[in-house]
C-alpha positions as MATLAB code, in Angstrom:
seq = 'XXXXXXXXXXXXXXXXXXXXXXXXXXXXXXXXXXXXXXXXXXXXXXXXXXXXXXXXXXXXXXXXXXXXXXXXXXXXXXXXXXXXXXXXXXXXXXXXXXXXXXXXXXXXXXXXXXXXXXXXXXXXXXXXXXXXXXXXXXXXXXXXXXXXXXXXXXXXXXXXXXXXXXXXXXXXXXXXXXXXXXXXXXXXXXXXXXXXXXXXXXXXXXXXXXXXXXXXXXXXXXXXXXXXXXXXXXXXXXXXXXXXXXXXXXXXXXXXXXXXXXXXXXXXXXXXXXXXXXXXXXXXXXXXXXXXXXXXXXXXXXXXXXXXXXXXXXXXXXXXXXXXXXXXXXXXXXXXXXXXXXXXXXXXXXXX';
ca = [
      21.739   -3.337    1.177;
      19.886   -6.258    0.154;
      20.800   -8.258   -2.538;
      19.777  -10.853   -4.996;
      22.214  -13.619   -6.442;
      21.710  -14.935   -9.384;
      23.947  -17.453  -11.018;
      23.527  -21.188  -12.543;
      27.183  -22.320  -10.733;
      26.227  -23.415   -7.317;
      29.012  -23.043   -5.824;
      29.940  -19.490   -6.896;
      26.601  -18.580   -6.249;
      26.347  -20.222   -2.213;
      30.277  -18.877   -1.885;
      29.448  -15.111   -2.465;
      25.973  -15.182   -0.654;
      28.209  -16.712    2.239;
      31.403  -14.152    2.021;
      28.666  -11.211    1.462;
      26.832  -12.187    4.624;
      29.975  -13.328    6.525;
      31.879  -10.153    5.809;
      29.064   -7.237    5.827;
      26.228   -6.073    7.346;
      24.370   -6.551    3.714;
      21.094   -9.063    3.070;
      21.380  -11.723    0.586;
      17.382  -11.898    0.275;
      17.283  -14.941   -2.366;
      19.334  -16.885   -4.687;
      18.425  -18.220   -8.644;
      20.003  -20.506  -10.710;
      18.436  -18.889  -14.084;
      17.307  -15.545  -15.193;
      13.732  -15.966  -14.971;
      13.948  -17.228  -11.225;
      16.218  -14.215  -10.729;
      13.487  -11.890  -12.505;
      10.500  -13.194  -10.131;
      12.760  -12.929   -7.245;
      13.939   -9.759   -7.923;
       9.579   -8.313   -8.553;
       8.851   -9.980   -5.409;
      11.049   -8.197   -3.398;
      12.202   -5.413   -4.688;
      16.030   -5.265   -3.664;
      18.564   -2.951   -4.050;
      21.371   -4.973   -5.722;
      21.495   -7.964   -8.322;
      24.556   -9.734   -9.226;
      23.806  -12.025  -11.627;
      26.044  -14.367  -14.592;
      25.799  -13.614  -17.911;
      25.343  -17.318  -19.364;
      22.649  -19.020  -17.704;
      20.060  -21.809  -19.172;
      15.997  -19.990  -19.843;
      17.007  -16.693  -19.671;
      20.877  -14.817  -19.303;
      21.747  -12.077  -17.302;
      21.662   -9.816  -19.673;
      18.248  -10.641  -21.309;
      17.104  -10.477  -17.412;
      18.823   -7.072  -16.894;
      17.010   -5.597  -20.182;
      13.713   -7.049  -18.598;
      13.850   -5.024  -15.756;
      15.198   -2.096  -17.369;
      12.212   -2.016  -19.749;
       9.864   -2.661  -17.088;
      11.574    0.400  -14.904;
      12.352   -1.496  -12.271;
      14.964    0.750   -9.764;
      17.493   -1.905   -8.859;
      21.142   -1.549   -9.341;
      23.284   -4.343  -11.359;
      26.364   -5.844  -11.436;
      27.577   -8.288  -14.246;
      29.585  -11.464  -13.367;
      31.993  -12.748  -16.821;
      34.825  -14.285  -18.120;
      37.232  -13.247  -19.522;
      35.947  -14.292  -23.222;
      32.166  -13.112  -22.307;
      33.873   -9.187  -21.330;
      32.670   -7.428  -24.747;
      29.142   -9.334  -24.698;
      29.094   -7.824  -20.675;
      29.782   -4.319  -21.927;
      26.774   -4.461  -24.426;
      24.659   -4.290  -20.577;
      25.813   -0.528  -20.244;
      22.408    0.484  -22.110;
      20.559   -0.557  -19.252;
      22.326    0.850  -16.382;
      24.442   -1.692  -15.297;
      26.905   -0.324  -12.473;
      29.592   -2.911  -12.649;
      31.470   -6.082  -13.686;
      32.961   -8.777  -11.742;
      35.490  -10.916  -13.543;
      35.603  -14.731  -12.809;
      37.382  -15.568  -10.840;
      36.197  -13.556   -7.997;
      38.638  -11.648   -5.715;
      37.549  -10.838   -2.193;
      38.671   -7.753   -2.678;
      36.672   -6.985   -5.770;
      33.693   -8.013   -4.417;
      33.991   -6.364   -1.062;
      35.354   -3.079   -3.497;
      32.398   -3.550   -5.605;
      30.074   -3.240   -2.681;
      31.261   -0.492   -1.039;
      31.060    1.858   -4.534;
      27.393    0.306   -4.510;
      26.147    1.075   -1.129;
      27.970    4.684   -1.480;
      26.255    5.292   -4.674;
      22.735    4.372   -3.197;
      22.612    6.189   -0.160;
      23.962    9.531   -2.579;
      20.988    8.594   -4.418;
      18.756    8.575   -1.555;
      20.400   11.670    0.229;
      19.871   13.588   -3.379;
      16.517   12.020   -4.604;
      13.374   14.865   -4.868;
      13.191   18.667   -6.489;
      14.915   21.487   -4.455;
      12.133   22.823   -2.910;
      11.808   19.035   -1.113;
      15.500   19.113    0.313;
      14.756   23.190    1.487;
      11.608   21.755    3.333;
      14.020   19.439    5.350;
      16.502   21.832    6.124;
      13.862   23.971    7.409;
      12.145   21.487    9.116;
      14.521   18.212    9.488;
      16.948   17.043   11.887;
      20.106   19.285   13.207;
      22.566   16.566   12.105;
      21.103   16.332    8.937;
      21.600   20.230    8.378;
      25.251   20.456    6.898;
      24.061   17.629    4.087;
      21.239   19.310    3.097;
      23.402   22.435    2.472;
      25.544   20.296    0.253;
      22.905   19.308   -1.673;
      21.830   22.895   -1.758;
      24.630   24.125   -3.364;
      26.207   21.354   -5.470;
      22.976   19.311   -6.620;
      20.663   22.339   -6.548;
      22.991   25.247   -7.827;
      22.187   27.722   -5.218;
      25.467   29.841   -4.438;
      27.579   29.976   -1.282;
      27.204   33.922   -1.581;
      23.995   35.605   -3.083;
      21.654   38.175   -2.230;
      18.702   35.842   -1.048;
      15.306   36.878    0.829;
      13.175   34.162    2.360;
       9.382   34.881    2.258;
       7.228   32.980    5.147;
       3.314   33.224    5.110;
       0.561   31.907    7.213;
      -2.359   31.527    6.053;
      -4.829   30.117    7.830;
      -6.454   33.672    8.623;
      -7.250   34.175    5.527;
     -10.234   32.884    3.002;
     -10.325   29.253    1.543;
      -9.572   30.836   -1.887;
      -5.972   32.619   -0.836;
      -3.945   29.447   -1.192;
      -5.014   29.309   -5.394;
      -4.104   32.722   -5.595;
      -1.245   32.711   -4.201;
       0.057   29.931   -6.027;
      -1.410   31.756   -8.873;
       0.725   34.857   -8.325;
       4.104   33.126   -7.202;
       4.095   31.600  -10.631;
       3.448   35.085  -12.389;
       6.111   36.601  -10.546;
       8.312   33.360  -11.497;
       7.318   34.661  -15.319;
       7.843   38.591  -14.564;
      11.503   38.112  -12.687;
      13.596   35.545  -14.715;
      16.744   35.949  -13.274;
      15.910   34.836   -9.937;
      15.735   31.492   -8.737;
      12.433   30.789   -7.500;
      11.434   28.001   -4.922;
       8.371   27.725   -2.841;
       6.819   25.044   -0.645;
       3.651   24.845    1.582;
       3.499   22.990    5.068;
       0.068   21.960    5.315;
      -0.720   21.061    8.729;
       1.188   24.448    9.030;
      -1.096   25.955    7.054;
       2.318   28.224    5.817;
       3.846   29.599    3.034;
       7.832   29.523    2.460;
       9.313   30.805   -0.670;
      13.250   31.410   -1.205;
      14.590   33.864   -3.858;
      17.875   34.175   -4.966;
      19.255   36.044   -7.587;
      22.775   37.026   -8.334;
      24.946   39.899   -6.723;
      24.514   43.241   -8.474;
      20.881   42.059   -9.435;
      19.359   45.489   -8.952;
      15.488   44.497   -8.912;
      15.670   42.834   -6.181;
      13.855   45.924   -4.198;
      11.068   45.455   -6.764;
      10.645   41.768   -6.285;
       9.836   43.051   -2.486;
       7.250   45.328   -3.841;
       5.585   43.178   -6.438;
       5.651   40.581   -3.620;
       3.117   42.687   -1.283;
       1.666   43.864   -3.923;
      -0.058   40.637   -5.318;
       0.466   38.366   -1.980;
      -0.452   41.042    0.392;
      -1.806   44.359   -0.812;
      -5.291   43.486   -1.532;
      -6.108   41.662    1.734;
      -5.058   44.148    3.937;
      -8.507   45.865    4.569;
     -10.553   42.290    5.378;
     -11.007   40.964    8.797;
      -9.682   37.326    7.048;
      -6.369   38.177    5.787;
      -2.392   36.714    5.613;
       0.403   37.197    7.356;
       3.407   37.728    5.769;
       6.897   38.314    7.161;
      10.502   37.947    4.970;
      14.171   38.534    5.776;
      17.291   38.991    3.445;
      20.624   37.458    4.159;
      23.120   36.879    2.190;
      24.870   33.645    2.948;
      23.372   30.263    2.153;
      24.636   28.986    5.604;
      22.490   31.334    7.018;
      19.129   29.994    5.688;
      18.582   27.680    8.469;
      19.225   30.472   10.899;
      16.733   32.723    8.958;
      13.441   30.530    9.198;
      13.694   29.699   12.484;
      13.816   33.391   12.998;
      10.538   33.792   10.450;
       8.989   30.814   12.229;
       9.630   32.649   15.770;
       7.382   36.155   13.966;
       4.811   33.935   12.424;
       4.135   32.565   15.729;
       2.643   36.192   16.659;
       0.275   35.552   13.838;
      -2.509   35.161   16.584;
      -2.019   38.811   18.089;
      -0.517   40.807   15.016;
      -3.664   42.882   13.978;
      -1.311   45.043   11.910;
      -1.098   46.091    7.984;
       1.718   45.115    5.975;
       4.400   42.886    6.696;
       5.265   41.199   10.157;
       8.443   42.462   11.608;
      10.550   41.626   14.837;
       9.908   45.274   15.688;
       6.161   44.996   15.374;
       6.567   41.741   17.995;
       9.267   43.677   20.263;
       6.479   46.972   20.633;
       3.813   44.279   21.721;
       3.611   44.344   25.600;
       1.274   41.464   26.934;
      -1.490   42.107   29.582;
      -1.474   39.078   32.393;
      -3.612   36.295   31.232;
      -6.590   35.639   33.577;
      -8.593   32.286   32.874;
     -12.188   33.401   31.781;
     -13.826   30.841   34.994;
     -16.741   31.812   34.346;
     -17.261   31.540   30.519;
     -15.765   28.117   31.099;
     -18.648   27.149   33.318;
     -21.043   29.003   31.004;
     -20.004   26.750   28.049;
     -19.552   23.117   30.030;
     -23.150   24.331   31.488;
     -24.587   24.478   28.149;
     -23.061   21.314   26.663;
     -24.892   19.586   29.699;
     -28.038   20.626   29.287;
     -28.033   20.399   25.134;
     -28.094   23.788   24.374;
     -27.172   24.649   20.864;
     -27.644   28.844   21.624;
     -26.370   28.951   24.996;
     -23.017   26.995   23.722;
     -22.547   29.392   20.580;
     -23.009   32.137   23.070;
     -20.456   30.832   25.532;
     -18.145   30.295   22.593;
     -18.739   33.668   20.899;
     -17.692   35.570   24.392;
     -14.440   33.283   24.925;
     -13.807   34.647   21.376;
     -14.192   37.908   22.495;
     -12.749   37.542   25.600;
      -9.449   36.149   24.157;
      -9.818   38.511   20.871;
      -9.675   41.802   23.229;
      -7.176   40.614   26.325;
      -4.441   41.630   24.725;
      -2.716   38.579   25.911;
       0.313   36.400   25.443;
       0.097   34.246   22.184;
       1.231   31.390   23.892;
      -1.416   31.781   26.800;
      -3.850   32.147   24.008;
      -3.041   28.724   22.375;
      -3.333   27.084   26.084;
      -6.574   28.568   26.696;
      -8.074   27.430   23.546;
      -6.555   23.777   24.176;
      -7.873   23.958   27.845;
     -11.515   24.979   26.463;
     -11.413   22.106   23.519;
     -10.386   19.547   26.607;
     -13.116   20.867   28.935;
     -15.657   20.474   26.238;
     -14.301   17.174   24.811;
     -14.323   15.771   28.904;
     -17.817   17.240   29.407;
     -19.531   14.861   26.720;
];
């Protein structure tokens, strides 16, 4: 943590700086004799603990405390008093005050103190942002981090051990500029139409996806229809244009298996580039696809660096329209797809 000190009695003030720094890993950043050195100290840089006395010349503790707490500064506080100054210290509760310190300090207390402090912030940070911002980095985040976000899942966010839960994922950067308002337009109207379940939806944008988590209660029986209404407003319509989503979902019933289920989404959307299907993407639809052997188009290659060296605006769209084609009607691999489209953006890019 780092801390600020604030207290008019040098010695007490030096002497815990000292036994903080000499006994933890924590950062006394600055030290003030009076409140208002302790308030500019504490603006400037922002840290996350103040101790500070009560009765101090300018400005007290307290008045410093209410300063901040007006001024919604997010910095955690703990009051040093006497015994006689206790009720006056209790009056700081109003403006979130975590703790008192009685005079005269134990090492105990203070290392005590500390350790409730520095376990209260880091719950804070592990907790801090809506549920749809702690599903995002279970999806996404680190393996280690996996078993606290589940925690948070179910204690902080009120999603149950057991439910019957479906996890939508989308991509779509196939489809027009307008789909993303529309969706977002229809998630919220089935949010309206189906009350009971527990709605939350996020989009990766550099993913250009879609993930969406429902969970409603066992013996919820509309749960088929929330399927329906689903491709119905998210799907239905698009199915007939050449620019058009892809949708895939899975239902699962334990929260520990969330995890488990998007990387298994994340594995279908990655077909996304060879799935010229209706409807929803399934792992059946991937298992029935049988790759032809990729051969590099040589030729349209040369075509296309050809054309960027001689400055020729039709003969490159040409070149580009038949890789397109080429790549469109292979019937290849969509991994040897993405490699042939970075090889061609290289070759071009190395050309100029």
């Amino acid at each position: 943590m780092r801390i600020i000190i604030v207290e008019d009695e040098i010695k007490i003030r030096e002497g815990m700086g000292k036994l903080i720094e000499s006994l933890t890993d924590h950062i006394v950043l600055g030290e003030a004799s009076d409140g208002e050195e302790g308030l500019d100290l504490v603006l400037r840089f922002k840290p996350d603990l103040v101790i500070t006395d009560i009765r101090m010349p300018k400005m007290d503790g307290l008045e410093m405390i209410r300063r901040l707490y007006e001024q919604k500064i997010p910095v955690h506080a703990v009051i040093l008093s006497g015994y006689s100054e206790f009720e006056y210290a209790k009056k700081a509760i109003q403006y979130g005050v975590d703790d008192y310190l009685l005079k005269p300090l134990a090492v105990d207390d203070v290392q005590d103190m500390l350790e409730k402090i520095e376990e209260k912030i880091k719950k804070e940070q592990l907790t801090k942002g809506s549920p749809e911002v702690h599903l995002r980095n279970l999806i996404f985040g680190e393996e280690q981090e996996e078993e606290k976000q589940y925690d948070i899942l179910e204690k902080v966010c009120g999603l149950a051990e057991q439910a019957q839960y479906i996890l939508f994922a989308g991509y779509i950067g196939s489809a027009p500029a307008s789909y993303r308002e529309q969706a977002e337009k229809a998630l919220e109207e089935l949010k309206e139409k189906y009350r009971e379940i527990k709605w939350y939806a996020f989009y990766m944008e550099n993913l250009q996806e879609f993930y969406i988590l429902a969970c409603a209660e066992w013996g919820f029986e509309r749960i088929s229809d929330l399927e329906k209404s689903f491709y119905n407003r998210l799907i239905f319509h698009w199915q007939d244009k050449e620019e058009r989503p892809i949708w895939t979902r899975q239902a699962f019933q334990s929260l520990r298996d969330l995890k488990k289920t998007a990387q298994n989404l994340n594995d279908l959307i990655s077909f996304s580039l060879i799935w010229n299907q209706k409807g929803w993407l399934t792992r059946e639809d991937v298992n029935a696809y049988h790759p032809a052997p990729f051969l590099p188009p040589a030729e349209i290659y040369t075509r296309i660096r050809n054309a960027v060296c001689q400055g020729n605006p039709e003969k490159e769209k040409e070149g580009a329209e038949e890789f397109l084609r080429y790549m469109k009607d292979g019937h290849f691999d969509a991994d040897d797809i993405r490699r042939a489209f970075v090889k061609n953006y290289y070759m071009i890019g190395d050309t100029l």
